[in-house]
N, C-alpha and C positions, 0 to 999 in steps of 0.2 A: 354476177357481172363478169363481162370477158375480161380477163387480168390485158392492163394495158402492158408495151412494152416500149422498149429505149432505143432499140437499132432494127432496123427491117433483115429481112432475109438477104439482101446484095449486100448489103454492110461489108468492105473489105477486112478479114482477119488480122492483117497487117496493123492497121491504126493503132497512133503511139493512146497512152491514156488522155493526151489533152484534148486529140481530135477524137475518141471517143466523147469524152467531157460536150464536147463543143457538140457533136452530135446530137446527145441526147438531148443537151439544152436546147439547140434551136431547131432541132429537125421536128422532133415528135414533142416537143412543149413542154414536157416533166421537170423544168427545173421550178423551186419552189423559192417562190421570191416572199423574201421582208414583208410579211404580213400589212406592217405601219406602212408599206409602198403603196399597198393596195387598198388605204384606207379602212384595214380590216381591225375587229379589235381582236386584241391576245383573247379576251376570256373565251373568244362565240368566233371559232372559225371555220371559214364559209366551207360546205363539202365540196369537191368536183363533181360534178355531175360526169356520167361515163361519155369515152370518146370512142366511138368505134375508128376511126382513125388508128389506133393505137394498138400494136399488136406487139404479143410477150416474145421476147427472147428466145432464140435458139438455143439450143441446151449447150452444144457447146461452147458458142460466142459470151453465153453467161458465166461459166466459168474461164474465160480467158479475160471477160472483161472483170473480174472479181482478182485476177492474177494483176492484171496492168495499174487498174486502182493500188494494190497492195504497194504495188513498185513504184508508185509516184509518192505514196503515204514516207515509203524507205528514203527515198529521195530528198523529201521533206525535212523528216525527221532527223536525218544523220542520229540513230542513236548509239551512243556510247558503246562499243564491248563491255563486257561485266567477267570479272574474274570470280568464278563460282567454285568452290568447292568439290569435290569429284562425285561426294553422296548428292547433290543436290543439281547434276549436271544433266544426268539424263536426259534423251529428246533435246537438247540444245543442239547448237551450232558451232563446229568451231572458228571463231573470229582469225584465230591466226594458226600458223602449223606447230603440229604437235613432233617437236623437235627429243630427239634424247638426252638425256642429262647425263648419262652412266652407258656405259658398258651393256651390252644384253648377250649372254651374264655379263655380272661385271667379275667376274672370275674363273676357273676353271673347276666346273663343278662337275659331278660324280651321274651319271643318266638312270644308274641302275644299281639297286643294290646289291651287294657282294665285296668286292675287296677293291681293293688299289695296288699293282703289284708292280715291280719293279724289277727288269732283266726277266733272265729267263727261267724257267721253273726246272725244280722243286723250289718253295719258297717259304721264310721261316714267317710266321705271323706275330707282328706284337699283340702284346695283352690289350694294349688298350683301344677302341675302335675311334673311327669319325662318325660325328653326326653331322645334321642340318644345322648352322647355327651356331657351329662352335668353331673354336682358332683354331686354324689348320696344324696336323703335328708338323716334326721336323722333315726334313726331305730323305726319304728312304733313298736304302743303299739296293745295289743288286741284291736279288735273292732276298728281299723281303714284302712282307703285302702285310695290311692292315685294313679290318674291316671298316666297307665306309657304307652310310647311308644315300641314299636317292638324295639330291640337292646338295650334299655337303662338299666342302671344299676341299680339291684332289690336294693331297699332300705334292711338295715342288719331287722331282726327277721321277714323277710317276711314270710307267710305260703303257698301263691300259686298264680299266676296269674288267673284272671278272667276275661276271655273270655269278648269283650267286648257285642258282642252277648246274653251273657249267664248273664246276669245283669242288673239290671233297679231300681231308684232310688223311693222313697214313698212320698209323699206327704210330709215331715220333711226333704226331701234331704237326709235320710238316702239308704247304698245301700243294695240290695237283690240279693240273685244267686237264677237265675231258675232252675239252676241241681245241681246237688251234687258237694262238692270242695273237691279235693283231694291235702293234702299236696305234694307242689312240682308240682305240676302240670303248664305245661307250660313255665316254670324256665330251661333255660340252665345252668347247676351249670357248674363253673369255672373249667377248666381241661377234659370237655365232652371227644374232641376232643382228644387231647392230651393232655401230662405233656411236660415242659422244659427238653430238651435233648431229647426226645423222637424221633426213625429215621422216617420221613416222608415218602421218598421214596430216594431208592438207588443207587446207583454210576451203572451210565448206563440208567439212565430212561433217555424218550423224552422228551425236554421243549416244552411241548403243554399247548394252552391258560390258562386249566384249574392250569396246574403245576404253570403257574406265578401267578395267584389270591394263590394258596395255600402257597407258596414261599412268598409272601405278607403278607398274614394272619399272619403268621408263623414270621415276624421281619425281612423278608430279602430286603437288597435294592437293591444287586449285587447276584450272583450264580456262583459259580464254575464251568467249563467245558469245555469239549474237544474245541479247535478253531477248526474253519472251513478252511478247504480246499482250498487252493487258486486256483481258475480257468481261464484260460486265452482264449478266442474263437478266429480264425483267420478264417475269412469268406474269402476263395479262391474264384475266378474266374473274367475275366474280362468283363463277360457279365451282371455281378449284380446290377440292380437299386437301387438308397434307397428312391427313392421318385418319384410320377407319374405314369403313364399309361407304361406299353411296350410297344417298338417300336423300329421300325428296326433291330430287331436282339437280341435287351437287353430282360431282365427281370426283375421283382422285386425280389428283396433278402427276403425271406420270412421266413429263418433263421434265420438272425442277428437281428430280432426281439423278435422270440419265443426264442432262447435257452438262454439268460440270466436268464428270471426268472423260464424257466425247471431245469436249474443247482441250481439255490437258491435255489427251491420247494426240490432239491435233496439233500439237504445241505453245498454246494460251497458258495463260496464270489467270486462271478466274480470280476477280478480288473480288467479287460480290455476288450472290442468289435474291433479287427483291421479287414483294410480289407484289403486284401494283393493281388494285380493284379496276373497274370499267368507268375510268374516269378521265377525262381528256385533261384537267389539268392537272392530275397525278402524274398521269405519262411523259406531261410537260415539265413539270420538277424533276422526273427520273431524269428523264434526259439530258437536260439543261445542268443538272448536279452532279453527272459522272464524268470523272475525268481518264476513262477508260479507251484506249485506239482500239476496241469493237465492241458497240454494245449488240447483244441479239434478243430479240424481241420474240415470245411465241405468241401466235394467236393475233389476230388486227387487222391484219392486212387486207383484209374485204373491202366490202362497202356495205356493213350491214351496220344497225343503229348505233352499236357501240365499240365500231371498231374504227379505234383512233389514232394509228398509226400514220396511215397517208394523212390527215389534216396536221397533228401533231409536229409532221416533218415540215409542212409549209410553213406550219404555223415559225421554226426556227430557221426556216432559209436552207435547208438541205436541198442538195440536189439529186434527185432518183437517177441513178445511172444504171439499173435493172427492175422496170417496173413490171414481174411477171415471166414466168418462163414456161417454154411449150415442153411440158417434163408435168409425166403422171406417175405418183401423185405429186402434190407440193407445187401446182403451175402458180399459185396468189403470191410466191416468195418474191421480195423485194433486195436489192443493197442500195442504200442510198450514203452520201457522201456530208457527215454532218460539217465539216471543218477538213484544211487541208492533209491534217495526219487522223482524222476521227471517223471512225465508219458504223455503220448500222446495219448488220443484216438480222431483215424482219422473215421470222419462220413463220409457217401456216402453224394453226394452232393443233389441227389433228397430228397425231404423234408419227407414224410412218410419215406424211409429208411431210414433218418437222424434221426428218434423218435426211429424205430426199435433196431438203434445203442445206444442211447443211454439207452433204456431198458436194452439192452443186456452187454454192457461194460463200458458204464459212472455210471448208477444207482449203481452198486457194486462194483464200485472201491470208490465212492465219499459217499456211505452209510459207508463202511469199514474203509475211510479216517476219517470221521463223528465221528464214534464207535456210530452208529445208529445199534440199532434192526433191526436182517433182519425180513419183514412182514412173517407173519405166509402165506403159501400157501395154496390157497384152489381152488373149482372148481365147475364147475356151469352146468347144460346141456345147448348145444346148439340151440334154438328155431328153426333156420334152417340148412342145410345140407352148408359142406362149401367147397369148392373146396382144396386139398392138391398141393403140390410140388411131385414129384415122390421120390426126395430122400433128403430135409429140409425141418426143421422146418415154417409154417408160422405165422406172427403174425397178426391179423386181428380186427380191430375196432368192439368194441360192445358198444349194450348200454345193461342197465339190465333192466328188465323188471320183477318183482316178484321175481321167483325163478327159470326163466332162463336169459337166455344173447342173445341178437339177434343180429345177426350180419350185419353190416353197409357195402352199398355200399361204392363206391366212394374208393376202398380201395388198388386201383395202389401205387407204388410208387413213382411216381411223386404228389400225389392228396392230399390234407390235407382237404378236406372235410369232409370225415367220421370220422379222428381223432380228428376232431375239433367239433362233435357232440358225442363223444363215452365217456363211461365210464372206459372203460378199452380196454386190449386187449386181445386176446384170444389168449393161446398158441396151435397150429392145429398142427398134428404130423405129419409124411411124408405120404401122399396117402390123408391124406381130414379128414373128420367128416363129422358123420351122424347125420338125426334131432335128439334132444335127447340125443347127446354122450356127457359124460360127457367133459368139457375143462379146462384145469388151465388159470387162470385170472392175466393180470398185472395191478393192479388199475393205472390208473393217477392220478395225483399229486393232483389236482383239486377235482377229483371225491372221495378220501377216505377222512376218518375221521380225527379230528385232525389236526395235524402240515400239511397235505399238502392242505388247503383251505389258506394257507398265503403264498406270494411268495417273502417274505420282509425279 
């Protein structure tokens, strides 16, 4: 069946999420009313028959209208900042600015090991050294130096760190510099970095690794910031192995493995993995019993005997605000609107279109949910020529290579091979790419910088 969709091609870009809302309700018919409205019962509800009227999404309209939902859900929700812990911050947000508490240093410490010496040379050396960590000695007079370590605290009337390289002692144990010393030299004075109060970095940065070492530095034990996104997965179907070889007819579930930590990589807190048999009023329990702001569904979303997704959704009064998108693989993906902060996006159940879906409708609803930075876009040429859809977007496994992007077999919709070797994907417009044509890139989670080498 041709996946229906929620805004036509003129659809202006611009539209806030209500007049999207209102769109998709009264334009093209997809909102899914009160079953009890329509005289229908809960156990036995009635399918749609297909509407050729109804055409799927533009690829990019569906991820913006997956962004604008998100932002009306924020709106909604006003939820709380959460003061997190520093181990347990990562891929968050910060709610407010990350201000200094101390000094950076907060003292006047040593850059390099060697000595601390004081006036001008020949210089006598005490016995005893500085380390990292320990009370600073007393404040040397001229003509003396005392060995200090990297980090440790410059004894007070110091004149310059000497290299330990650049030093060597005489026959009396007195010491000598073999180049020139310049007052200050090699000395971190207290305050380099910053001054107390000073803003580190502002309301809306990434907590990536480097942010918690600075957050550290800086006198923090917790951080302030947006919570994560509660996510809930319901792996459909009743042919899905979780362990062993196929046989007779089953398969492995090859989902319910990967998409926990693609949602975390995305910034979700998955609280649950269920797996829900090919039953309409299972699916209706799942759903009606989570109280997660995104559940995502694999597999359903057809119109084939047991895919119960779109009835499921009428059956509880959602509204489809992406019914289908023109993007190969993954065009049968859905997000519909269960409650005013509660969303659904429904994956295709084959696993590359299950990634497709989630580039396209989970990344920007759960970046949005996040108050994550959307990535800056950019674009690469393509090393080979790439076969198109005649009239969608396709999304196709690459890896990078220099300063183009090659594109990976293996790149069906059923196959996770290629995506399980790729760097990114490659957004190919309707008709193909040629060698060389420029293409925009979705990194994966794994392959970019930063916050998404952690899926924790």
């Amino acid at each position: 069946m041709t996946p229906r969709g929620t805004r036509t091609d003129e659809d202006a870009e611009d539209l806030d999420v209500e007049e999207v809302l209102a769109l998709v309700n009264d334009s093209n018919g997809t909102h899914l009313p009160d079953p009890a409205a329509r005289g229908e019962k809960d156990s036995a509800p009635t399918p749609r028959k297909p509407d050729t009227r109804h055409r799927a999404t533009p690829w990019p309209q569906a991820r913006d209208i997956a962004e604008r939902a998100a932002r009306s859900a924020t709106r909604v929700a006003r939820r709380d900042p959460v003061s997190v812990p520093l181990d347990a911050a990562l891929g968050l947000t910060l709610a407010t600015p990350l201000d200094a508490l101390t000094d950076l240093p907060p003292f006047d410490t040593s850059a390099m090991d060697g000595w601390a010496v004081a006036g001008p040379a020949p210089w006598d050396v005490r016995d005893e050294g500085v380390l990292a960590g320990h009370v600073g000695q007393a404040p040397l007079t001229d003509g003396e130096a005392v060995r200090i370590a990297t980090g440790a605290r410059i004894p007070a009337d110091t004149t310059a760190v000497l290299r330990s390289e650049h030093g060597r002692t005489d026959d009396k144990g007195r010491l000598h510099a073999t180049r020139g010393v310049v007052p200050g030299q090699d000395i971190r004075p207290r305050g380099q970095e910053c001054r107390t109060g000073d803003q580190l970095l502002p309301v809306g940065t990434l907590v990536t690794p480097a942010v918690l070492g600075l957050a550290a530095a800086a006198g923090y034990d917790t951080v302030t910031a947006v919570p994560r996104a509660r996510a809930e997965v319901l792996v459909l179907g009743d042919e899905l192995l979780t362990e062993g070889l196929p046989h007779d007819g089953l398969i492995r579930d090859a989902l319910g493995p990967m998409l926990p930590p693609w949602l975390r990589a995305l910034g979700a807190e998955v609280t649950a993995v269920r797996r829900v048999r090919d039953d309409a009023d299972a699916l209706h329990r799942a759903m009606t019993t989570s109280d997660a702001d995104v559940l995502i569904t694999t597999g359903g979303t057809a119109a084939g005997p047991v895919d119960h997704v779109h009835p499921t959704l009428r059956r509880i009064g959602a509204e489809l605000l992406v019914d289908g998108v023109k993007v190969r693989p993954g065009h049968p993906m859905l997000l519909a609107r269960i409650t005013e902060t509660q969303h659904l996006v429904g994956l295709p159940g084959n696993p590359l279109a299950a990634v497709s879906g989630l580039l396209t409708l989970a990344e920007p609803l759960l970046r949005t949910l996040a108050a994550r930075p959307a990535p800056e876009p950019y674009t690469l040429p393509l090393r080979d020529a790439v076969h198109g859809h005649p009239h969608d977007t396709r999304l196709v496994p690459v890896v990078l290579r220099g300063d183009e992007a090659l594109p990976l077999h293996y790149n069906g919709p059923a196959m996770l091979r290629g995506i399980a070797a790729a760097d990114a994907l490659a957004v190919v417009p309707p008709g193909g790419a040629r060698p060389g044509q420029e293409a925009e890139l979705l990194d994966l989670p794994w392959a970019s910088a930063g916050i998404g080498v952690c899926f924790t």
